[in-house]
Structures are given as structure tokens and as C-alpha cells.
N, CA, C and O of each residue as an XYZ file, in Angstrom:
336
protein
N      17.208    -25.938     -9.601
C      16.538    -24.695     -9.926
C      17.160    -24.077    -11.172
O      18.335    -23.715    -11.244
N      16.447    -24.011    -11.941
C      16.846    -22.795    -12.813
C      17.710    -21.825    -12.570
O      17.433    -21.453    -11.429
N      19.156    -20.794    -13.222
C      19.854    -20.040    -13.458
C      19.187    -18.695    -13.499
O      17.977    -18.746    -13.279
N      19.594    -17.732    -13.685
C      19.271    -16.121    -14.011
C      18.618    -15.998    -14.459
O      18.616    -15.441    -15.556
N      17.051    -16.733    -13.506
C      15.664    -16.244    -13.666
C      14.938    -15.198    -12.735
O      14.012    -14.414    -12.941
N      15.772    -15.508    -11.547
C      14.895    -14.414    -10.469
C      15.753    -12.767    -10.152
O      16.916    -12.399     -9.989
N      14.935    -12.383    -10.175
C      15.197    -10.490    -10.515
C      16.138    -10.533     -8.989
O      16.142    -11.543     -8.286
N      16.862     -9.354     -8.651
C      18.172     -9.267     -7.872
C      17.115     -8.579     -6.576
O      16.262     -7.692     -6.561
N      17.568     -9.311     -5.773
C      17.020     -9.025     -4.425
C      18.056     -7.751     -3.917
O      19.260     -7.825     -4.163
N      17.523     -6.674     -3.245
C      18.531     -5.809     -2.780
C      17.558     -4.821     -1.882
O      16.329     -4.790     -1.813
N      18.419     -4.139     -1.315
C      17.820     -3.213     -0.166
C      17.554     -1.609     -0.981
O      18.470     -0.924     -1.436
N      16.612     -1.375     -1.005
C      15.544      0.216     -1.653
C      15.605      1.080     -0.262
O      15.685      0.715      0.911
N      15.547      2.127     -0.755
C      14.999      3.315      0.303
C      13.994      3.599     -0.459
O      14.193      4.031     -1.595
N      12.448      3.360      0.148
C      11.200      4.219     -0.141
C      10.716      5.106      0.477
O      10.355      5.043      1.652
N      10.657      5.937     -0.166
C      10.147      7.566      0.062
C       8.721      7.961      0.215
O       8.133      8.485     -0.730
N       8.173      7.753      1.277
C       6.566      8.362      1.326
C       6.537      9.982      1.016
O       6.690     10.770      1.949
N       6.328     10.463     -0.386
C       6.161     12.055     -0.337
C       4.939     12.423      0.436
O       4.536     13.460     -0.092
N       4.093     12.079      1.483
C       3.260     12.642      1.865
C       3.395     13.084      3.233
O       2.955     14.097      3.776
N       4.128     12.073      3.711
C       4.502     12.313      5.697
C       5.581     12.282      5.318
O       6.156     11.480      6.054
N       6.613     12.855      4.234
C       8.525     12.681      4.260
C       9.161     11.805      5.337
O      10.118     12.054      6.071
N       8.196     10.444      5.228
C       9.339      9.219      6.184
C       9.897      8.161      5.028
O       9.419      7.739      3.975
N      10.869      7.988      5.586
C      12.282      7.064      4.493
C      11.972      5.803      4.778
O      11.908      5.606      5.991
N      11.664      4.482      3.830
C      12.198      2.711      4.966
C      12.845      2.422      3.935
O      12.871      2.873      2.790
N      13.524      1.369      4.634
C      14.712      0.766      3.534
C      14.505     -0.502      4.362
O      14.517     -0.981      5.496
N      14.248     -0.805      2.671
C      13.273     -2.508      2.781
C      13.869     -3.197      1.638
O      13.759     -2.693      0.521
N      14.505     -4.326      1.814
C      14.569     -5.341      0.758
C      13.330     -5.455     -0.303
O      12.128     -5.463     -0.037
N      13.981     -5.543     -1.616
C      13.213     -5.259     -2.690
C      13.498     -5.794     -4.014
O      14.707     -5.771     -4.242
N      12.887     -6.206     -4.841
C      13.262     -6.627     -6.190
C      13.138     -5.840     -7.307
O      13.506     -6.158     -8.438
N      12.468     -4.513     -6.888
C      11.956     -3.558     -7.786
C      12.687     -2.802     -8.511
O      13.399     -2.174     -7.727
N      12.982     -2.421     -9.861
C      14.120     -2.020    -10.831
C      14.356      0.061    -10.463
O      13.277      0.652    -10.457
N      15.024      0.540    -10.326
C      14.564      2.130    -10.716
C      16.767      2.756    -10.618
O      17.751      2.424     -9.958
N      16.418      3.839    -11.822
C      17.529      4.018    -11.975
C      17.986      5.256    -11.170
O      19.041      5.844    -11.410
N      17.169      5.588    -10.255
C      17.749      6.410     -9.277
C      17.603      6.172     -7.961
O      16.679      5.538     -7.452
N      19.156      7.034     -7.016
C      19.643      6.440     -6.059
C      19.489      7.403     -5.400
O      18.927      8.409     -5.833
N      20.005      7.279     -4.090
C      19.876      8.320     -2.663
C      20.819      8.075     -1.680
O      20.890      6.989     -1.104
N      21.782      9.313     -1.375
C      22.707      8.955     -0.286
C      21.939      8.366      1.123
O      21.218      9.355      1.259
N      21.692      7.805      1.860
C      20.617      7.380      3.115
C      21.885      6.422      3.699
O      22.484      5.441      3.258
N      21.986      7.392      5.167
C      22.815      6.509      6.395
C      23.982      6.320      5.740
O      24.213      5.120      5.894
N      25.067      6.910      4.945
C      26.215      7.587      4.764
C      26.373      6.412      3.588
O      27.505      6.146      3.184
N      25.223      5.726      3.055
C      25.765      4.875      1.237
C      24.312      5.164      0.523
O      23.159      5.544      0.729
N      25.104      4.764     -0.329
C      23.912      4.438     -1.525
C      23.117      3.832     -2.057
O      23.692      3.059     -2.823
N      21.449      3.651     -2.134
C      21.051      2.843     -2.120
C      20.115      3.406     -3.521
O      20.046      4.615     -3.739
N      19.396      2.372     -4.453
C      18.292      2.539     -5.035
C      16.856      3.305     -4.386
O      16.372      2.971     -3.305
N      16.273      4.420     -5.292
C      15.979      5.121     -4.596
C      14.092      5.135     -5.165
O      13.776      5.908     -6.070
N      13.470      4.600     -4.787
C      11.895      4.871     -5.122
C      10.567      5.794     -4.372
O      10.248      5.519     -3.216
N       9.975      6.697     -5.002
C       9.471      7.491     -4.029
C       7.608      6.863     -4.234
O       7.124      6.357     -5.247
N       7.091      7.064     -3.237
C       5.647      6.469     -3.115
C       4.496      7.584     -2.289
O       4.668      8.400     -1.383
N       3.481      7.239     -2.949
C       2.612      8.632     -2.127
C       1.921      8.451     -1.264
O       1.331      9.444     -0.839
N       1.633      6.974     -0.522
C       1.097      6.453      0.308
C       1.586      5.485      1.249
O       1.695      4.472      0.559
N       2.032      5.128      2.700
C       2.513      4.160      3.138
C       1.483      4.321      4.207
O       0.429      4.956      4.201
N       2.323      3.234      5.570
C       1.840      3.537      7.039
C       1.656      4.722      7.766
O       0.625      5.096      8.325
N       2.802      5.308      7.708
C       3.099      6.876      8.057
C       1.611      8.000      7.517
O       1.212      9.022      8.074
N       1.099      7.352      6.322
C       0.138      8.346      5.826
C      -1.048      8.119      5.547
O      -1.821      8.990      5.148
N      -1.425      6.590      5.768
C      -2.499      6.004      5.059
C      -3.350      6.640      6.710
O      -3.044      7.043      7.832
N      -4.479      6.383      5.911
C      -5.579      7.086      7.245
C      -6.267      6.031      8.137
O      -6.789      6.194      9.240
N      -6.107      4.593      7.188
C      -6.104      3.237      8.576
C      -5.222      3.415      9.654
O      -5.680      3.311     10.792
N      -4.091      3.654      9.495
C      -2.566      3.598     10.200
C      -2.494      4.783     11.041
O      -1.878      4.688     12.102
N      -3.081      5.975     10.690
C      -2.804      6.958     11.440
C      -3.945      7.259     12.276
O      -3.874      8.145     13.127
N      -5.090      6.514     12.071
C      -6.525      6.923     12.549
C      -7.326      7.858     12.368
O      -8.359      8.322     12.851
N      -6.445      8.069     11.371
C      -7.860      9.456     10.670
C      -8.563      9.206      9.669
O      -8.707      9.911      8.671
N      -9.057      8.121      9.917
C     -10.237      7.039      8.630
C     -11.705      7.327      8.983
O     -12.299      7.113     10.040
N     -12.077      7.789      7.998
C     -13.679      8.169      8.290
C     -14.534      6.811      7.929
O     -14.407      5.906      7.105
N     -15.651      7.195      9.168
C     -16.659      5.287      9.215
C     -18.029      6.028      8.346
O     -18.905      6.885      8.456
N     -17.505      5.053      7.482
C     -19.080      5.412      6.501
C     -20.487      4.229      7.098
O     -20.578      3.149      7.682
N     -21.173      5.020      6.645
C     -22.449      4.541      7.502
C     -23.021      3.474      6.342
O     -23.487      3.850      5.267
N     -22.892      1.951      6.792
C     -23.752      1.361      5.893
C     -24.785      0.778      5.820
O     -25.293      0.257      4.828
N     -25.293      0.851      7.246
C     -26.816      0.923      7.297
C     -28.032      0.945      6.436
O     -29.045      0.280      6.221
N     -27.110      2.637      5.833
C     -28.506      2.769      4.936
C     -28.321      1.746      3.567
O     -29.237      0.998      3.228
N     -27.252      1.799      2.960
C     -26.926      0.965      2.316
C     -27.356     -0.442      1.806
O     -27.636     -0.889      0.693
N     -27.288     -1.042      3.257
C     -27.398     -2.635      3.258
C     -29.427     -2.418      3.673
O     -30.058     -3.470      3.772
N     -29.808     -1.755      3.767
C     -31.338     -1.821      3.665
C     -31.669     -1.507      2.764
O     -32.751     -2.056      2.560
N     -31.323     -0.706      1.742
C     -31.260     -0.038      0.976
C     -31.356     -1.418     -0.307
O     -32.102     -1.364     -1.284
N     -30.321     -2.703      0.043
C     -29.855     -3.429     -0.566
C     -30.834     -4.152     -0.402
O     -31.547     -4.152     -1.405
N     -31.419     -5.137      0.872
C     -32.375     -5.503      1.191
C     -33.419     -5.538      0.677
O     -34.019     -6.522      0.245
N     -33.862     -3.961      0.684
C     -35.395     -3.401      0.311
C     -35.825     -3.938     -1.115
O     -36.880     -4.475     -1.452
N     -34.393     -3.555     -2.047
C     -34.590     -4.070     -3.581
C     -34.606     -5.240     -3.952
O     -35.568     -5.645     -4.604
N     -33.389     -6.202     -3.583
C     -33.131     -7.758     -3.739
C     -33.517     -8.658     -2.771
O     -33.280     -9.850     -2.970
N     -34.181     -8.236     -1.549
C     -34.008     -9.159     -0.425
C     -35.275    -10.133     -1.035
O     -35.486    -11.219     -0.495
N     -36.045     -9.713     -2.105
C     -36.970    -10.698     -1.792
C     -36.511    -11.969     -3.048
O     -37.224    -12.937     -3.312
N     -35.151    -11.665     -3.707
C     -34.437    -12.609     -4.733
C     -34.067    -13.672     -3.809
O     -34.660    -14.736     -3.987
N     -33.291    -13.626     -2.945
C     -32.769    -14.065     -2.150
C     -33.281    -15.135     -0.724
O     -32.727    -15.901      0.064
N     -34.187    -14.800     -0.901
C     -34.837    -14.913      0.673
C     -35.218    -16.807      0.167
O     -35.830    -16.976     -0.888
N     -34.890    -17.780      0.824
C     -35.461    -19.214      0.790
C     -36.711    -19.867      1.696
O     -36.806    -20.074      2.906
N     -37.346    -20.027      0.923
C     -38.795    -20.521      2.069
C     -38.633    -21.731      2.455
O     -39.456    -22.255      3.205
């Protein structure tokens, strides 16, 4: 294998600013600021979306109706499509 090609594997604390939850996840990602977390120091990246906040994960995901949509889709192209 090749020498001092692959970027430095190390452990991040990411910061969801939206639900203020912390993970500290192995990471290759560069950033020049750090964060005391669990009494050391780690590289510190903040993010505005994770599990904690995404609305799949928490269940507050709204079901769009595509019904009308896919007839909608139908009505115009279905007759491109259609094989006799």
C-alpha cells in the first residue's frame, strides 16, 4: 500500500445545534476547533441536522399525498408509455 495517503482517522464530537445532543464518532474530517467532552479533548464539529432531529427519526415527518401526483403523471404521459 501506498505511504501518507489516507487522511488521519480519529474520534470527533458532533454537535447537532438543533436537539443540543453530542456523538463522538470516529472520523476523518479536518476542523480546527476542539471541545472539552468526558474530561479530554477532542476535535470539535457542529451540524444542524442528525437522528436526534431529523423528522424521519423522530416521527414528526409529514406524508405527502401522491396520488394526485402520480395521476396527475399518468393523465399527461401515460399514453407515451403504455405498450400494445
Amino acid at each position: 500500500m501506498k505511504k501518507n495517503i489516507h487522511p488521519d482517522y480519529q474520534t470527533v464530537v458532533f454537535h447537532d445545534t438543533t436537539a443540543n445532543e453530542y456523538y463522538k464518532v470516529g472520523s476523518t474530517i479536518k476542523t480546527d476547533r476542539t471541545i472539552d467532552f468526558e474530561g479530554q479533548v477532542y476535535p470539535y464539529v457542529t451540524i444542524e441536522i442528525s437522528a436526534a432531529s431529523h423528522p424521519v427519526y423522530t416521527g414528526k415527518q409529514k406524508q405527502v399525498v401522491n396520488e394526485g401526483r402520480v395521476a396527475r403523471f399518468e393523465q399527461q404521459f401515460g399514453k407515451l408509455f403504455k405498450t400494445k
